[in-house]
N, C-alpha and C positions, 0 to 999 in steps of 0.2 A: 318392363324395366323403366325408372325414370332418374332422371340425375336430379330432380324437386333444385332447379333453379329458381321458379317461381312458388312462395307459400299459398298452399289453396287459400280461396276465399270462402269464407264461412254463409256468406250471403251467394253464394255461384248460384246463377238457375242450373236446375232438374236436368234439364230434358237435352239429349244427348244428340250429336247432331256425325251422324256415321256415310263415309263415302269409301262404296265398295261396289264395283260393276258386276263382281260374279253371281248370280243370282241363289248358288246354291248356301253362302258364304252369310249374304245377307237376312236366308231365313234362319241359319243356326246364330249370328248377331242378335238378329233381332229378338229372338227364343229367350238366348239368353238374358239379356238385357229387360224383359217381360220377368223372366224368374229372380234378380233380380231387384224388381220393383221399381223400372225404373221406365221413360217412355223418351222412345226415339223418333229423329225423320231421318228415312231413309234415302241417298239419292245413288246414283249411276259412278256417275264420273265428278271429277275434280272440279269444273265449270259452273255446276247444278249446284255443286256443294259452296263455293263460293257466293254463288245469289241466296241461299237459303240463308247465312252466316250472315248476311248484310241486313236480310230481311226480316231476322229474326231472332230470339233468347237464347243462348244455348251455354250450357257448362260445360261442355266439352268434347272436344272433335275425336273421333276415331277414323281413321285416313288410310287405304288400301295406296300404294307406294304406284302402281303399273295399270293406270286408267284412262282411257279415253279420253281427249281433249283437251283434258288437264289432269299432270298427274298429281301425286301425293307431294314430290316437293317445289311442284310451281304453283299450288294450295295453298300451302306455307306459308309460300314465300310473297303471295297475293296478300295475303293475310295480315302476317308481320309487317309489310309494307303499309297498309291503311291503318293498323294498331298504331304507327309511330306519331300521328295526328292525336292522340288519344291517351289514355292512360289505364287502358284496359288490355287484358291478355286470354287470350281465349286460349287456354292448355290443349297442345294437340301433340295425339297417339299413333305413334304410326302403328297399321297389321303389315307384318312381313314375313314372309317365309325362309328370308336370307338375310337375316341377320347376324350369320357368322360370316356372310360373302361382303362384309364392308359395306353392308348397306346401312349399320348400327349408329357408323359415325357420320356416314352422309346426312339421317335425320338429325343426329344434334349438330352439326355445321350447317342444314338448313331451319334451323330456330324451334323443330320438334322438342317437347320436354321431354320424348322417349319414345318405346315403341314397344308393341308386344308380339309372340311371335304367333302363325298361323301354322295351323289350326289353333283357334284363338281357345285356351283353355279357362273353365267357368273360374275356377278358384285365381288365377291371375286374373284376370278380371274383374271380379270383387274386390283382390286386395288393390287393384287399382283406382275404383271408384270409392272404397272405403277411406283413399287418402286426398282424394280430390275432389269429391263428392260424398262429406261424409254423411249418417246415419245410415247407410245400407244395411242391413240389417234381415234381407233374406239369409235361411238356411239353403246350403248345395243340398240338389236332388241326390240320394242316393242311388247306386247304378246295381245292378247283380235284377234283371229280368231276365230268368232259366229260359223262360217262354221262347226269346229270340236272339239266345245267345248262338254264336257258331263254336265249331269247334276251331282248335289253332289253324287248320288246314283249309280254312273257308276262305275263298275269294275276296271274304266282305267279312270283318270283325265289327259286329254291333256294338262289343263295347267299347269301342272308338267314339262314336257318336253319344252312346248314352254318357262318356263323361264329359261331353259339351253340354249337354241341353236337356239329363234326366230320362229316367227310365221308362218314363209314358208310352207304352207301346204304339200309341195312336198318332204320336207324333213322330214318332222311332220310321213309322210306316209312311207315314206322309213324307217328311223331308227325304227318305231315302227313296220314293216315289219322282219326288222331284228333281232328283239328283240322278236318277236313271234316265229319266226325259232328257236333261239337259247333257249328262255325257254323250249321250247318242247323237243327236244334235251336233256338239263338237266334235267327235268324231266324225263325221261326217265332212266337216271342211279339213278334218287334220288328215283321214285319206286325198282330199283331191289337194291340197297341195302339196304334199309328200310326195305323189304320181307327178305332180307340175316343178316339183322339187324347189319350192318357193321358202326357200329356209328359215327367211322370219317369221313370213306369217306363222308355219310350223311351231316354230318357238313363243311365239305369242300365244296361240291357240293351246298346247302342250300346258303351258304354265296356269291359265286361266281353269283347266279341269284337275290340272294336278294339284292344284289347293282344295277344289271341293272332292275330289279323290279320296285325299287327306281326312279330311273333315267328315267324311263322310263313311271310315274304313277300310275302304277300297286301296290297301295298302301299297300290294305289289303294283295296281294299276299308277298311283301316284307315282312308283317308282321307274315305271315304262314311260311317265310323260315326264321324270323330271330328265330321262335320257333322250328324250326327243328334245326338248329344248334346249339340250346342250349343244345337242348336233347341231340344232336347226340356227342357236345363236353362233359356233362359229363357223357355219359355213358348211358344216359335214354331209354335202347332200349323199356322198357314195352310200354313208351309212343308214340315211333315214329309212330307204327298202326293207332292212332288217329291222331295224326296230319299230318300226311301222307293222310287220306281221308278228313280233314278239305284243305289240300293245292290240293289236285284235285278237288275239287268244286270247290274253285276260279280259278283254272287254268282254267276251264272249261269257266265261266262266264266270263275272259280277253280274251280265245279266241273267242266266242261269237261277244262280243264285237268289237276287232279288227277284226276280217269280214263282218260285219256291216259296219264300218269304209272305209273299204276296197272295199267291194261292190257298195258303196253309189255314188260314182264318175262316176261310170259304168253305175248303175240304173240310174243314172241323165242324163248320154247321149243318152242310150235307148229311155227317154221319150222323149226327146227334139228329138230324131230320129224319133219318132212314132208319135209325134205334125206334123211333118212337112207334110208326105204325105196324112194327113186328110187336114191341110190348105190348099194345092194344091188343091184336090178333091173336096172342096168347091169352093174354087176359081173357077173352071172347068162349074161345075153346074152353078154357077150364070151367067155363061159368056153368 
């Protein structure tokens, strides 16, 4: 979504300059932004992303709102601040996942020309860079791979993912590789503060997996950390116990899941290994 306060520039550089600390977030970004046609630098947090913008071309920020050090609108507001020396405007995107929760108008009262929401989807994204960066001019991947489709009742709906970043099963398997390492990982600190009943961390850590959650399928799991984060932001330690063991059942069944997934490529060429030297053997005997 943009309110086009500023008219693009027809001369903008390319190259797109994105701040997002989730790691799983950044490779379905960056995916996209490759399909696309287009080439990015990636950074962490709000700080990194302000040295890069001083240091360097960029046509257009895409800005995660909830980062380290620096967030999305003290970015901004860094930005806008050294812009007023100048007569240049560097367009920036916020990704948000709560955009109906008032965070829509916080980005345009903090000098954002918009925001898009997360999981950041391929087709708003092109219509975004078609108006601010125009000649884009990739085709969207199309999505329907039978091969790794779930059924409605799966843990993990693939084609979540395949309409960010296209049906290539090889990256289908890599990013949701990556995003199982890194759930695990976060969970891991969302049980010991839960146990420690540390309610923000909770809610920081809850929100940080429940966008790559999102992005990555993992529906109802999204939906277990977007209640932990609630709790944990206002205080609800009584309740974190329970939904603490509601979000390690489903973590259990997505990892499940994605081993299944994962092994299935493997068990496929076993069989195809073990067909072969029966059809020899056959062959041998009839000769």
């Amino acid at each position: 979504m943009s309110d086009e306060r500023i008219a693009p520039a027809p001369d903008r550089p390319r190259r797109i300059l994105v701040a997002e600390d989730n790691a799983m977030n950044q490779k379905v970004i960056l995916r996209q932004l490759m399909l696309l046609g287009f080439e990015a630098d990636m950074t962490g947090d709000g700080r990194e992303a302000l040295l890069r913008w001083q240091r360097g071309q960029y046509g257009l920020l895409l800005s995660d709102l909830h980062m380290p050090y620096m967030d999305g609108f003290e970015l901004t507001a860094a930005i806008r601040g050294i812009e007023q020396a100048g007569s240049t405007h560097l367009p920036i995107f916020a990704l948000t996942a709560n955009a109906m929760q008032g965070e829509a108008k916080r980005c345009r009262e903090a000098g954002m020309d918009g925001y898009l929401s997360k999981p950041l989807q391929l087709g708003d994204l092109k219509n975004l860079l078609q108006l601010w960066l125009p000649t884009v001019s990739a085709s969207l991947p199309a999505a329907g791979n039978d091969a790794l489709h779930a059924s409605g009742e799966a843990p993990v709906d693939i084609r979540v993912l395949e309409a960010l970043v296209g049906e290539d099963p090889v990256v289908i398997r890599e990013l949701l590789a990556h995003f199982q390492a890194s759930a695990n990982q976060i969970a891991g600190l969302l049980g010991h503060y839960c146990a420690q009943r540390q309610s923000l961390l909770v809610s920081e850590q809850a929100h940080k997996l429940g966008s790559a959650a999102r992005a990555a399928g993992a529906l109802e799991l999204g939906m277990c950390c977007a209640e932990l984060e609630a709790a944990g932001a206002s205080g609800d330690t009584d309740n974190l116990a329970r939904l603490w063991l509601l979000f390690e059942r489903e973590l259990e069944a997505v990892n499940g899941f994605l081993e299944a997934l994962r092994r299935a490529p493997e068990e496929q060429s076993g069989t195809a290994a073990d067909d072969g030297p029966r059809a020899d053997h056959a062959g041998t005997a009839n000769s």
